[in-house]
N, C-alpha and C positions, 0 to 999 in steps of 0.2 A: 630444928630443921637442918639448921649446918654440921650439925654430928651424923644423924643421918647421909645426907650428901657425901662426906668423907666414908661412911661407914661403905655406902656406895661404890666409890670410887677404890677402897680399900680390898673389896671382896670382888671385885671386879675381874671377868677374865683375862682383859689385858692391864690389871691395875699393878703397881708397885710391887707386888709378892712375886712377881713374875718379869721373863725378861723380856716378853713384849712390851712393859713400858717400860726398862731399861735400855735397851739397847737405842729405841728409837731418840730416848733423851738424851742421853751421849752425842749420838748421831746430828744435835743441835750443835754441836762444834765445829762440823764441817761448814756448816753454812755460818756459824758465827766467823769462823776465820774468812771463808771469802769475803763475804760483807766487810768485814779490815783490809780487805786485797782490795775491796775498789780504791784506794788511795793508792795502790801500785802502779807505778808507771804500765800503761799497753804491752809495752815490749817485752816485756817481765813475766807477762799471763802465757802459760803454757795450755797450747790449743790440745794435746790429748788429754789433760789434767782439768781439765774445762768441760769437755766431750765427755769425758765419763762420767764427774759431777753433776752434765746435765741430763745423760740417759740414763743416771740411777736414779735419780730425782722422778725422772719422768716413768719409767717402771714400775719402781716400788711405788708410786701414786694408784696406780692404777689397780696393782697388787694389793695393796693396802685395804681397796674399799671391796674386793671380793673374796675376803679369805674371810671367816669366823673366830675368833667375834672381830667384828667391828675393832679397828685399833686409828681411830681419829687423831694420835699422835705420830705412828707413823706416817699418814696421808701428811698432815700440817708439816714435819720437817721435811717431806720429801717434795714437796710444791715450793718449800722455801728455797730447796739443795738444784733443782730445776731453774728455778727462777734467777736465783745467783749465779748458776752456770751458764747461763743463758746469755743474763746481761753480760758475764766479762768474756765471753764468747763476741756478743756483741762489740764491745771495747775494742777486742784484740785487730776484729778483720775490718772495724772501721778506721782503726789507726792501721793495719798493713795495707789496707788497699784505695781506701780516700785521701791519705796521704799522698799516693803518689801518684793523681790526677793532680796536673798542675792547672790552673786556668789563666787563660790568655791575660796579659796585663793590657791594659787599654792606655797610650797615651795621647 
């Protein structure tokens, strides 16, 4: 049954003989690096470098699940490349701009 499955996977239109599941596996290193960048201080995250990360992510998502064949590895790293983008997007504009809402001290 698992030779088959591989055998599967192996003749596959977007399988390994091909660069549809190339390119998109590579492509895991963009989101593997951000994921290392959450330990980067806010100030550090670059908001255009952020913003394209998250509208590729979010693109090719969408791309992914309507083009032939089916390529379920590009949809997975680009929801990942979205989602990481997003968060240090998040990151960035909540240390530029809740930081400097000061709140009244009460004595």
């Amino acid at each position: 049954m698992a030779a088959s499955k591989i055998q599967a996977l192996w003749n596959h239109p977007a399988g390994p003989k091909t660069i549809h599941f190339w390119a998109p596996t590579f492509k895991w290193g963009i989101s593997i690096a951000n994921v290392a960048d959450f330990s980067k201080p806010p100030e550090k995250i670059s908001y255009p470098q952020q913003i394209a990360v998250a509208c590729t992510g979010l693109i090719w998502s969408r791309y992914s699940t309507v083009i032939t064949p089916k390529n379920w590895n590009l949809f997975s790293v680009n929801v990942a490349m979205a989602g990481t983008g997003l968060y240090q997007l998040f990151r960035k504009t909540r240390h530029d701009y809740a930081s400097e809402v000061q709140l009244p001290v009460k004595e």
